[in-house]
C-alpha positions in Angstrom: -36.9 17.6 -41.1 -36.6 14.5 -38.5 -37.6 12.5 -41.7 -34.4 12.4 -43.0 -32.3 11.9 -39.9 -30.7 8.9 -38.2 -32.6 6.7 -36.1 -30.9 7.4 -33.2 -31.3 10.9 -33.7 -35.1 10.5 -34.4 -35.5 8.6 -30.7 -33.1 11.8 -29.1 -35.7 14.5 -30.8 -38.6 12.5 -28.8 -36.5 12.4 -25.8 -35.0 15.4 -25.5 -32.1 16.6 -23.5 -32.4 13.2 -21.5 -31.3 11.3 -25.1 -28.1 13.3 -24.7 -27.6 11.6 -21.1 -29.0 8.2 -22.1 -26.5 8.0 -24.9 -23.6 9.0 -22.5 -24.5 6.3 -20.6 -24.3 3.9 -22.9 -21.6 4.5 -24.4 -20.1 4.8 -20.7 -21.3 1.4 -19.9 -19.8 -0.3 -23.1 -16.1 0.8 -22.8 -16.0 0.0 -19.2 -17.4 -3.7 -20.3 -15.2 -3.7 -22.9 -12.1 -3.0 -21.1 -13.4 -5.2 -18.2 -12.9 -8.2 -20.9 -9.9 -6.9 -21.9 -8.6 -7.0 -18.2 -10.2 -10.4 -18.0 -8.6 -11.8 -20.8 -4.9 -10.6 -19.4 -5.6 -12.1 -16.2 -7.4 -15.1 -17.4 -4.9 -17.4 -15.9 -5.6 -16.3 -12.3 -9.6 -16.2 -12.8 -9.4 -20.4 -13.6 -10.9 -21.3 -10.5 -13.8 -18.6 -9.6 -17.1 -19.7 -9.5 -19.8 -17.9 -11.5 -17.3 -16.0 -13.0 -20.1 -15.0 -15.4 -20.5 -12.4 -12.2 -17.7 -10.4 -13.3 -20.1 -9.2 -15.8 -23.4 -8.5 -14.1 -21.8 -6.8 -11.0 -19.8 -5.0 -13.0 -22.6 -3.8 -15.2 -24.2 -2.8 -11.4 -21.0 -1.1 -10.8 -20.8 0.9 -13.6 -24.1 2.2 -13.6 -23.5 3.7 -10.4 -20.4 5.2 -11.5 -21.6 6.8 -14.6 -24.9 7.8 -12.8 -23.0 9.5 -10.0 -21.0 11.2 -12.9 -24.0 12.1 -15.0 -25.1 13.9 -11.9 -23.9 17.6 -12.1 -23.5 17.6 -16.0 -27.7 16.5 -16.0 -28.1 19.7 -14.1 -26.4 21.9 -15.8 -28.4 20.5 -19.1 -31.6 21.1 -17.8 -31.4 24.2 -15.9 -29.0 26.4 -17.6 -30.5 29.3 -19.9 -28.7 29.6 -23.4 -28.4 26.9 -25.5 -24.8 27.5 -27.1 -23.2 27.5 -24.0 -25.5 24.9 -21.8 -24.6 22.3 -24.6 -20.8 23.2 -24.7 -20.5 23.2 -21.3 -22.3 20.0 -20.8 -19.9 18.4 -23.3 -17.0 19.5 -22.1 -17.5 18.2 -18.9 -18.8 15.2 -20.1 -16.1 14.3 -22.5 -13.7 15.2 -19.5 -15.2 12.2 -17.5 -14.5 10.3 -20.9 -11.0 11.2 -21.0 -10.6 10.1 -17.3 -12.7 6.9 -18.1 -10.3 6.0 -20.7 -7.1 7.0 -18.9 -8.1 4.4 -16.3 -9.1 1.4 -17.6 -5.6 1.8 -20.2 -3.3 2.5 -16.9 -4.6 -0.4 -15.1 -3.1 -3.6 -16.8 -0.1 -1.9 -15.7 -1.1 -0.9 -12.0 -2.2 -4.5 -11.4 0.7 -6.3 -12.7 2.7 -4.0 -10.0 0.1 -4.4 -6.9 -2.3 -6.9 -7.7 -5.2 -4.9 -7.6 -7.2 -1.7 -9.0 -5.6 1.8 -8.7 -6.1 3.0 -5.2 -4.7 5.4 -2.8 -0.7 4.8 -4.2 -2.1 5.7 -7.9 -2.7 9.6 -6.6 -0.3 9.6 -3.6 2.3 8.9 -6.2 1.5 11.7 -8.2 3.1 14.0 -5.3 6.5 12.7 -6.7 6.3 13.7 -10.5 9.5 13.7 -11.6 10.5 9.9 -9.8 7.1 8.5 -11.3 7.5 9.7 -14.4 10.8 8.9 -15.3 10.2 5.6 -13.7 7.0 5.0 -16.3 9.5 6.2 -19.1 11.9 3.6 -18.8 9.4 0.9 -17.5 6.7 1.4 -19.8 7.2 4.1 -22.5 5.0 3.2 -25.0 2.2 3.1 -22.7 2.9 6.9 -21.0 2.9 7.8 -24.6 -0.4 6.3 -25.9 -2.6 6.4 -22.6 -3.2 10.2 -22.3 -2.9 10.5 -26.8 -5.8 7.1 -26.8 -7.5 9.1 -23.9 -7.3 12.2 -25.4 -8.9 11.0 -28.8 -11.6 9.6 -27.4 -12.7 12.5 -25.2 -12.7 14.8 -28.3 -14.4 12.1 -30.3 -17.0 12.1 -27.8 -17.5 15.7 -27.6 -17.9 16.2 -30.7 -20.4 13.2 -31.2 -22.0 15.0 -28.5 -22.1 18.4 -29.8 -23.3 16.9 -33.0 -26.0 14.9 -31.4 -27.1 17.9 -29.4 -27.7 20.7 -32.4 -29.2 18.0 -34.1 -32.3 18.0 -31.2 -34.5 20.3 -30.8 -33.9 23.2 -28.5 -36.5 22.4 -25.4 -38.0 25.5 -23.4 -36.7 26.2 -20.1 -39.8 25.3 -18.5 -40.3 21.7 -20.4 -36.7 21.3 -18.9 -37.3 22.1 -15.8 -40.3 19.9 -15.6 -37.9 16.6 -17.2 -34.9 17.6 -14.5 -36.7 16.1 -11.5 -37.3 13.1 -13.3 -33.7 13.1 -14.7 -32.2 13.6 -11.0 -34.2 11.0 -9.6 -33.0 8.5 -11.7 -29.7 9.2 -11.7 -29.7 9.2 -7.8 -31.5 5.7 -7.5 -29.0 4.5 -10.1 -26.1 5.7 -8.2 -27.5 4.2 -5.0 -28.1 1.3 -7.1 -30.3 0.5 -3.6 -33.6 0.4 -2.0 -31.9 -1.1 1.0 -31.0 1.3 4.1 -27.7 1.0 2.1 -26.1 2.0 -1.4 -24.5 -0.3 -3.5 -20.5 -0.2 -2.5 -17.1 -2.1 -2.9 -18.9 -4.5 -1.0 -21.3 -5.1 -3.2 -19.0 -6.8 -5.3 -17.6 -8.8 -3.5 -18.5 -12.2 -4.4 -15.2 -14.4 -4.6 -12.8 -15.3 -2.3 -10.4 -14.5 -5.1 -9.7 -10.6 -4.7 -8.6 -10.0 -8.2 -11.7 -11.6 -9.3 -13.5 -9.3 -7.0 -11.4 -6.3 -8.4 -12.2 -7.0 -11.8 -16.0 -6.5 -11.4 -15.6 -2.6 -10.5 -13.6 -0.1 -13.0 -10.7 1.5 -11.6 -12.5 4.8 -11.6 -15.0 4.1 -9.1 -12.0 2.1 -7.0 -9.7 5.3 -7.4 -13.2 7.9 -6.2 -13.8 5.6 -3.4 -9.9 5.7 -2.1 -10.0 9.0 -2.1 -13.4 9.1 -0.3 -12.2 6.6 2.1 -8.8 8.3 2.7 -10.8 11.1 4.5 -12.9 8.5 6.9 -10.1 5.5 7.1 -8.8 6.2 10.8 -12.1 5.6 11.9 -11.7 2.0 11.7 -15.3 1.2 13.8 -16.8 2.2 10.8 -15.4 -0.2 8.3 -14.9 -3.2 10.5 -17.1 -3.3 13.6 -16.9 -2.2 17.6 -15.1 -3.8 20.6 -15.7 -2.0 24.2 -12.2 -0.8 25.1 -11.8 -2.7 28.0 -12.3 -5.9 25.9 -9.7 -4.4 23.3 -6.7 -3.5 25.5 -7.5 -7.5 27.3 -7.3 -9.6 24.2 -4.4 -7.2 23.2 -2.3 -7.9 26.0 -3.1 -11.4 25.8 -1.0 -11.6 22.7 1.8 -9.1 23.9 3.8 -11.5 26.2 6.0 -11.0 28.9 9.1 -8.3 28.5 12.7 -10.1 29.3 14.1 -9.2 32.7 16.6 -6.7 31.6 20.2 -8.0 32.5 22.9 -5.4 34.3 23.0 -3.0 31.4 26.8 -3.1 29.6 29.4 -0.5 30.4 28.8 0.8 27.0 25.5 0.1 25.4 25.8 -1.7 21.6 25.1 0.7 18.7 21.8 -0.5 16.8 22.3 -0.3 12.8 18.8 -1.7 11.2 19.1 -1.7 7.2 15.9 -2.2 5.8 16.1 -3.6 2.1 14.0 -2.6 -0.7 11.2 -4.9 -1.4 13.3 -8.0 -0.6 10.7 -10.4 0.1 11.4 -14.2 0.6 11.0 -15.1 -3.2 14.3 -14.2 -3.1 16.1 -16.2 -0.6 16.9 -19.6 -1.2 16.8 -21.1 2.0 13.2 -19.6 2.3 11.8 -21.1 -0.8 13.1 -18.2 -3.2 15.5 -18.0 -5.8 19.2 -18.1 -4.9 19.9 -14.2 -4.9 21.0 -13.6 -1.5 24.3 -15.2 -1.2 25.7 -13.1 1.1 22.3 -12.8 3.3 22.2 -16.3 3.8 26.0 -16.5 4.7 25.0 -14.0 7.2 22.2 -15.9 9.0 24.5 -18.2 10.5 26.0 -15.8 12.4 23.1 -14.2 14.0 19.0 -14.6 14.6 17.8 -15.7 11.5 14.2 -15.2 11.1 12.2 -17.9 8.8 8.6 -17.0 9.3 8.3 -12.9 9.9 6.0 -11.6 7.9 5.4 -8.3 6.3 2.5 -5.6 8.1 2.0 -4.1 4.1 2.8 -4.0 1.1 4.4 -0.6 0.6 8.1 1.2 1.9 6.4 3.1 4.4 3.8 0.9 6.0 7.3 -1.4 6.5 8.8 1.6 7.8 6.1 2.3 10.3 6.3 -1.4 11.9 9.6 -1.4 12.4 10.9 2.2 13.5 7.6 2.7 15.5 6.3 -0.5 15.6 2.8 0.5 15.3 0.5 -1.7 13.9 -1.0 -1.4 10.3 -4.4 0.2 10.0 -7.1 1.0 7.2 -5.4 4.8 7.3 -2.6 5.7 5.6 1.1 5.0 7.3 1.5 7.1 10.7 4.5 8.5 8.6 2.1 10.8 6.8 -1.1 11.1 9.1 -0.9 15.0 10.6 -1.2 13.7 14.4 1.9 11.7 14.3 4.1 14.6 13.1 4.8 15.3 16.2 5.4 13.2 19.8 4.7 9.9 18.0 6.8 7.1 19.5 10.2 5.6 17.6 12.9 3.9 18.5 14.6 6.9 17.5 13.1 8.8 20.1 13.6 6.2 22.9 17.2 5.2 22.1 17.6 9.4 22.0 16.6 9.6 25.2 19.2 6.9 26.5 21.8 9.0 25.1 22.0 7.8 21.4 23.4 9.4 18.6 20.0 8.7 15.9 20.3 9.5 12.3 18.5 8.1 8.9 20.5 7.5 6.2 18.8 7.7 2.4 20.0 7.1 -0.7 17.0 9.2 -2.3 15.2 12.3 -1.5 13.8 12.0 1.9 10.5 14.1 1.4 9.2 10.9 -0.6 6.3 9.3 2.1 7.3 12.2 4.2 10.2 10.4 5.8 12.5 12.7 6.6 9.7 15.0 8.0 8.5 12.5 10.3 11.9 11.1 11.5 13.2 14.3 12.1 10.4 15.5 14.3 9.9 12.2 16.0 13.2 11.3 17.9 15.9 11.5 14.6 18.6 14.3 15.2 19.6 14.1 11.2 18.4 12.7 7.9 21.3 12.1 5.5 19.5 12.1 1.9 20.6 12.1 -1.9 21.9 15.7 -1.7 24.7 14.7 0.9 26.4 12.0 -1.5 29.1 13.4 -3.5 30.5 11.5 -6.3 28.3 8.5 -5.8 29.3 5.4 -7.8 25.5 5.8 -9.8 22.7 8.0 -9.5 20.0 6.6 -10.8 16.0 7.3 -10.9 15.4 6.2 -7.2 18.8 7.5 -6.0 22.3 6.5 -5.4 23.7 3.1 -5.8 23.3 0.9 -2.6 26.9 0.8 -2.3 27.2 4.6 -1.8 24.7 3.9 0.9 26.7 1.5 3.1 30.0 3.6 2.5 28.2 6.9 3.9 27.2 4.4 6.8 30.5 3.5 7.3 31.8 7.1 7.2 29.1 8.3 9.4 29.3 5.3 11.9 33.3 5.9 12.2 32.1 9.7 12.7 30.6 8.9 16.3 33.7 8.0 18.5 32.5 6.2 21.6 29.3 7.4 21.5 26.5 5.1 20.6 24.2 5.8 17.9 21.2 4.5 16.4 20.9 4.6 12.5 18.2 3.6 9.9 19.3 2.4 6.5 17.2 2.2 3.5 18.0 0.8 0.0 16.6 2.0 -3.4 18.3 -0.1 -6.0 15.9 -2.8 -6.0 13.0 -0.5 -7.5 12.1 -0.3 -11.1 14.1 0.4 -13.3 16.5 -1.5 -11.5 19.6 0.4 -12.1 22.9 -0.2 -10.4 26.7 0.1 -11.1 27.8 -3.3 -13.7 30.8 -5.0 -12.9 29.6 -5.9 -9.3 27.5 -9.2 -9.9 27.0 -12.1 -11.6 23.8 -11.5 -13.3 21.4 -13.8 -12.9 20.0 -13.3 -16.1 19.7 -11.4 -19.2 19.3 -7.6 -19.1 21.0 -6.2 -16.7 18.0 -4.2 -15.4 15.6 -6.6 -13.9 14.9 -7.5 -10.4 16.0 -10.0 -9.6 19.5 -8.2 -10.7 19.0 -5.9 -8.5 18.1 -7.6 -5.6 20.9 -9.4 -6.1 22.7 -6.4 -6.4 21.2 -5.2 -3.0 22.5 -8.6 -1.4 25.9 -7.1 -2.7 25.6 -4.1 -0.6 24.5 -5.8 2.3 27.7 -8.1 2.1 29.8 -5.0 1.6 28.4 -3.3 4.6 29.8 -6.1 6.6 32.6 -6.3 5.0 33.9 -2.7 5.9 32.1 -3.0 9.5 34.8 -6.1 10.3 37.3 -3.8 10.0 36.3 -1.0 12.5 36.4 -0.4 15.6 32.4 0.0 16.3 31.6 -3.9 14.5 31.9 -5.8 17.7 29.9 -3.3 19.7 27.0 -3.1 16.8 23.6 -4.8 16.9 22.7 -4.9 13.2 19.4 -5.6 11.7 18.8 -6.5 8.2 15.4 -6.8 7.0 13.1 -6.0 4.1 10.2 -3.3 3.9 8.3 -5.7 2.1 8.0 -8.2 -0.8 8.6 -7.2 -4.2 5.0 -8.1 -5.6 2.5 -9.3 -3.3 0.0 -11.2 -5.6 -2.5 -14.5 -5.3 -5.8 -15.8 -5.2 -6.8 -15.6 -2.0 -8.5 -12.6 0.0 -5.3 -12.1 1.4 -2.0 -13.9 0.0 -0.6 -14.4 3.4 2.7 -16.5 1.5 4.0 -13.4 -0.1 4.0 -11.4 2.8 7.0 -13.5 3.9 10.5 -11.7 4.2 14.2 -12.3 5.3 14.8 -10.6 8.5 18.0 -11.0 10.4 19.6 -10.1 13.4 23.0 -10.2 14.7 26.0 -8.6 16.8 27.2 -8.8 20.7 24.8 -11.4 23.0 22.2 -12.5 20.1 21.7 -16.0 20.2 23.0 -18.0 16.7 20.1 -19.6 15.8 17.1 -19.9 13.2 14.0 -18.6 14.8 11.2 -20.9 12.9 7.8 -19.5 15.0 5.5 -16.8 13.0 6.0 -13.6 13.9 6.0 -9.8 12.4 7.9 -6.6 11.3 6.5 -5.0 15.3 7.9 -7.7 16.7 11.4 -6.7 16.0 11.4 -3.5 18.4 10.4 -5.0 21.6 13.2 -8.0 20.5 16.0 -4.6 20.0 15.2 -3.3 22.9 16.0 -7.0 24.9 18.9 -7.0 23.5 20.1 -3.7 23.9 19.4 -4.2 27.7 17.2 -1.5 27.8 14.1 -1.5 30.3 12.3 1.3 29.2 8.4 2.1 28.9 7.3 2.4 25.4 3.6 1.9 24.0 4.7 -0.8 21.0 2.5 -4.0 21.4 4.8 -6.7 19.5 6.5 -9.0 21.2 10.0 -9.5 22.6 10.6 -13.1 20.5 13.2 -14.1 22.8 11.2 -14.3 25.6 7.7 -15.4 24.3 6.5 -18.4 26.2 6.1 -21.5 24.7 2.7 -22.0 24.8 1.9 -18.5 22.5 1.6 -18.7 19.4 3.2 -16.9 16.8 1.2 -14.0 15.6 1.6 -11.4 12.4 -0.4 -8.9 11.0 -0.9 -7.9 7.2 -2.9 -5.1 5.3 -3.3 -5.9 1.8 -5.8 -2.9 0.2 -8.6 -3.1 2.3 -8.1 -6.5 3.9 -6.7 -7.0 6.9 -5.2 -10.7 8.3 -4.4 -11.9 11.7 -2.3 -15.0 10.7 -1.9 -16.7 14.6 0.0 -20.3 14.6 -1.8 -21.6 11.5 -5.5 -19.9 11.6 -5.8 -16.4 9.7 -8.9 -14.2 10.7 -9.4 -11.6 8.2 -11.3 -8.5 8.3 -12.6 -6.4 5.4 -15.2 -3.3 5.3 -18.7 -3.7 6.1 -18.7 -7.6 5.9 -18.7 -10.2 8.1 -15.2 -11.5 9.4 -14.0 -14.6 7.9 -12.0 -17.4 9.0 -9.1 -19.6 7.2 -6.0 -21.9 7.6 -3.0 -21.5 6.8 -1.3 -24.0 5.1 1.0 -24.9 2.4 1.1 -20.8 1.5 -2.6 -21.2 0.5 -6.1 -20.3 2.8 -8.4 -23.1 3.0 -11.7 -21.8 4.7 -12.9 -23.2 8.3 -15.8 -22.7 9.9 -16.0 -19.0 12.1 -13.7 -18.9 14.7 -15.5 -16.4 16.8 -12.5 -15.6 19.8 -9.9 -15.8 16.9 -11.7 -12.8 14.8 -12.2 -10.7 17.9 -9.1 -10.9 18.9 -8.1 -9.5 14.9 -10.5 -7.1 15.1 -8.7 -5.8 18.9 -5.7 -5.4 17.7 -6.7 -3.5 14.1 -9.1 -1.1 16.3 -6.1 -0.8 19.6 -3.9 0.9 16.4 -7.1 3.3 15.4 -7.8 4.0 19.2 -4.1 4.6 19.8 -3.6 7.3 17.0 -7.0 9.4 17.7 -6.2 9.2 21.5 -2.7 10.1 21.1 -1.8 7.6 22.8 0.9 6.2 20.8 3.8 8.7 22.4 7.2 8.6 23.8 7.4 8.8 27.6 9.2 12.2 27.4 6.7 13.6 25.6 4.1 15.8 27.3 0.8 15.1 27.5 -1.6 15.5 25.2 -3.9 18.6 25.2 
């Protein structure tokens, strides 16, 4: 009988059960090299200048083989060791084919995922699938053909699979339990040295390919399987940021922490009424935008704006993401390897804000939404850390536009003005945040100028946004609380933070501007960062008050310290101080860089420089497992 049947199935009848594995693999191995060419042949253009990238290749072949081996695992077992052939082959292909589906679905979604974040799905790709209906109607209009043929192409091809499998399968012969048995240490051991991929005291990791100091580079040599696994194994250990980047002793920590903090102002006689404090914070604004920052001219009224107030013209970003913004400026809490403090289960409770201090100075405090406030677990946090109300989506009747992200930004800054004429002489504190500037881009026509052709593109909407910033001032100059109002404009983050370096400091860049009673009207030119602006509020407010945030009060930062900012960008994190970056990334040796001309040119270690990064990204770690990170009214921890 094996006379007559195909090679291949010749070679599985000597092998056995394992031809069933090896041919998995295989075929595992070429669609993951095939759609790593793929990937490389869309992003050709920013792979011009990697050396070797022939490496691509051969580390991703690595790679894969520790993916697939690792996936092989429990579907080997269950080959080998199960009794009954009909359902110890169906069951095996089933769950094989079900890797194939999610092999498939991967590699087609990430063209997509990379063009939005610059990198291999990570921890966004399944923290966005908490939010079904905003995701998916945002991939209907943004990419409809694709949320069609991913899951039909991924489908197919799992049930292609399984049935080559299947097929493959009957055509073997049926091995007795005990020749399995004997085959399945064998099997196991193989699979386990090919998904340690390591005779080393370590397995192979992310680390492992790393071998460019251009990231996407080092992306594309992994498939976005094993980066999406690893997130979520990570997600469970990433607090512990010893672990991924190295120890200080905490003495040496809090030192070279303060050494960067700088002095507090000396708090003038505090005014008979203190100023309200309005902070909007726009929706992936970032400085591409602004034209007196190098951008596009989008921003009119922004930029009319900045000469009335403290324009910022080198404040960087902490993240790349709405809620790592968030956390720097309401909390001012440094980014750190785990997710944003608005979602980690220890800060649901007693975590500092500004909220929570203004509250206790007798503020009115309030967050103000155009979308559904349980997205990132906003409203949650707010209104358990120092927020008395959350104004959200639900609250807005008759808004001008409802769109996928919420109402229009206009409707936002006329419930702020309702709201803010609401208080009387009391003084309140309120956060604003935008959502029109988020694909797809919708907002109400008639109000702009577009700057190009559709309607529904970004840089419409963020000039749409600017809009809405101008009409918040607009109805502010006509009431009474405008000349006893702080306000703060400034963006979460920019709108697509891409490059070649490790890190692409340039596009962490974003407008940030302040302005109202006793701010100076100037530019401020020196580097500095999203946790600065707290400490800065609270000089301005007058308000002396203990708090644990470690940025900087920028008005009264001596001379002779240099401007500092930190960034997370996936797994990398920079300390960008004056014009030298030290950047830190998981289980590899710190690496210096300067800054110049918004590219990193390498330099030789800067040994006090990467410390002093590495101090502050472990102070933040510290802080949150100590619980440390709390308002002075709150009790102390157990």
């Amino acid at each position: 009988m094996n006379g007559s049947l195909p090679a291949v199935t010749r070679g599985q009848a000597r092998l056995g059960p394992a031809g069933v594995l090896l041919l998995a693999l295989l075929l595992g191995l070429v669609w993951l090299a095939l759609a790593r060419a793929g990937l490389l042949l869309l992003f050709h253009e920013r792979i011009t200048g990697v050396a070797a990238p022939w490496r691509i290749f051969t580390i991703g072949l690595r790679m894969d083989t520790v993916l697939l081996c690792e996936l092989l695992a429990i579907p080997a077992l269950l080959y080998l060791l199960l009794p009954g052939r009909a359902l110890r082959e169906w069951l095996t292909a089933t769950l094989l084919a079900l890797a194939a589906a999610l092999l498939v679905h991967m590699e087609l979604s990430t063209p997509a995922f990379i063009a939005e974040y610059d990198h291999r799905p990570d921890r966004v790709y399944y923290e966005y699938l908490r939010y079904p209906r905003e995701v998916f109607t945002m991939l209907a209009r943004s990419y409809p053909l694709q949320l069609l043929l991913v899951p039909l192409v991924s489908g197919a091809a799992a049930f292609a699979f399984w049935r080559l499998l299947r097929r493959q399968m009957r055509a073997g012969p049926d091995w007795p339990w005990r020749r399995r048995a004997l085959l399945a240490p064998l099997v196991i051991v193989l699979l386990f040295l090919g998904g340690r991929s390591s005779l080393g005291p370590r397995p192979a990791n992310l680390s492992t390919a790393t071998f460019s100091s251009n990231h996407l580079a080092n992306e594309l040599a992994v498939s976005s399987t094993y980066t999406l696994f690893n997130a979520i194994y990570m997600s469970r250990k990433e607090v512990d940021a010893t672990r991924l980047y190295g120890t200080l002793e905490p003495t040496e920590i809090e030192a070279r922490v303060a050494r960067y903090r700088g002095p507090a102002r000396v708090a003038a006689a505090p005014p008979p009424r203190p100023p309200n404090l309005v902070i909007l914070v726009l929706e992936s604004v970032g400085a591409e935008f602004v034209g007196s920052l190098g951008g596009l001219p989008l921003t009119p009224n922004l930029e009319r704006l900045s000469a009335e107030g403290l324009w910022f013209t080198s404040l960087y970003a902490t993240g790349t993401r709405t809620v790592r913004g968030l956390e720097a400026i309401v909390t001012g809490f440094p980014p750190t390897p785990a997710p944003a403090v608005f979602k980690l289960p220890q800060a649901q409770r007693d975590f500092f804000t500004l909220g929570s201090l203004l509250q206790a100075q007798g503020y009115a405090t309030e967050f103000i939404y155009g979308g559904v406030s349980n997205f990132d677990n906003m409203g949650r946090f707010l209104l358990q850390n120092g927020f008395a109300r959350v104004i959200e989506q639900r609250d807005f009747r008759d808004p001008v536009l409802l769109g996928n992200w919420g109402v229009a930004d206009e409707d936002l800054v006329a419930m702020a003005h309702a709201t803010f004429l609401a208080h009387g002489d009391q003084p309140f504190f309120a956060l604003l945040l935008s959502t029109s500037n988020h694909d797809p881009f919708e907002f109400p026509a008639g109000r702009i100028e577009l700057f190009e052709q559709p309607a529904a593109t970004r840089n419409n909407a963020v000039k749409y946004t600017d809009y809405a910033v101008g009409r918040l001032f607009e109805l502010a100059r006509t009431a009474p609380y405008f000349h006893d109002t702080i306000f703060v404009v400034v963006a979460d983050h920019a709108a697509r933070v891409v490059g070649e370096d490790l890190v692409p400091v340039a596009r962490f860049q974003i407008p940030a501007l302040i302005t109202g009673p006793g701010v100076p009207r100037r530019h401020y030119d020196r580097v500095a960062s999203q946790i600065d602006l707290g400490p800065t509020l609270l000089g301005l407010l007058g308000i002396d008050a203990p708090h644990p945030m470690i940025g900087r009060d920028l008005l009264a930062l001596p001379e002779d310290l240099p401007g500092r900012a930190l960034m997370q960008y996936g797994d990398a994190n920079a300390f960008l101080a004056g014009e030298r970056v030290a950047i830190h990334r998981p289980k590899l040796p710190a690496e210096t860089f300067a800054y110049r001309a918004g590219r990193l040119q390498p330099l030789p270690h800067d040994a006090e420089l990467e410390r002093d990064a590495l101090a502050h990204l472990l102070w933040a770690a510290h802080a949150y497992r100590d619980r440390r990170y709390r308002p002075l009214t709150a009790a102390p921890a157990d």
